[in-house]
C-alpha positions, 0 to 999 in steps of 0.5 A: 422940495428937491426933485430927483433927476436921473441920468440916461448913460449912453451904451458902451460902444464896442470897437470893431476889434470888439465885434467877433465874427460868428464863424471865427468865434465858432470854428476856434471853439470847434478846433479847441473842443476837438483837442480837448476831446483827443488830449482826453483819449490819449491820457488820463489827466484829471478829465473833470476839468476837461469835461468841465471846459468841454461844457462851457464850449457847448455853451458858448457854440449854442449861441452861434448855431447857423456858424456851426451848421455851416462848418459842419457843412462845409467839413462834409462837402471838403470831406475833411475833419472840423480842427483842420478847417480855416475860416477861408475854406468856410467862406469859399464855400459860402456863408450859408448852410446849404443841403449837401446834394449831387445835384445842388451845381446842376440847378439853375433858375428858369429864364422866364 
């Protein structure tokens, strides 16, 4: 009688160039759903495959939704458009999302 014997293959291991940051991989699909939506105002250049390209970017945003927030964010606060952003200015303005009011500098913890 013959026994079977299967083998367990170990993960693939991603190299670190492998590992995409969230707020890199967000705000370049961001810049690129921005010129794809200007390209579509400005000419009438088949807009199904833009539109399609528009949706799969959708997509691929939903799976980074704490990285949009905070460059949506951190667009408000600069009071400045998400294409003209770089991922230095997001990470200026911290990592997190944080609420946008006037008095969010003035706080601080109580000493006791």
């Amino acid at each position: 009688m013959k026994t079977r014997t299967t083998r367990r293959h170990a993960p693939p291991q991603t190299a670190p160039e492998a590992v995409i940051d969230p707020i890199i991989e967000a705000l370049a699909l961001l810049k690129r759903q921005a010129e794809i939506q200007n390209d579509l105002r400005r000419s009438r250049d088949n807009p199904l495959l833009a539109e399609r390209e528009l949706y799969l970017i959708r997509q691929q945003l939903a799976q980074y939704p704490v990285a949009v927030q905070t460059i949506t964010l951190v667009a408000a606060e600069l009071q400045r458009p998400v294409a003209t952003l770089s991922v230095r200015d997001v990470e200026t303005l911290g990592g997190l999302p944080r609420p946008l009011t006037r008095d969010s500098n003035t706080h601080t913890a109580n000493p006791r």
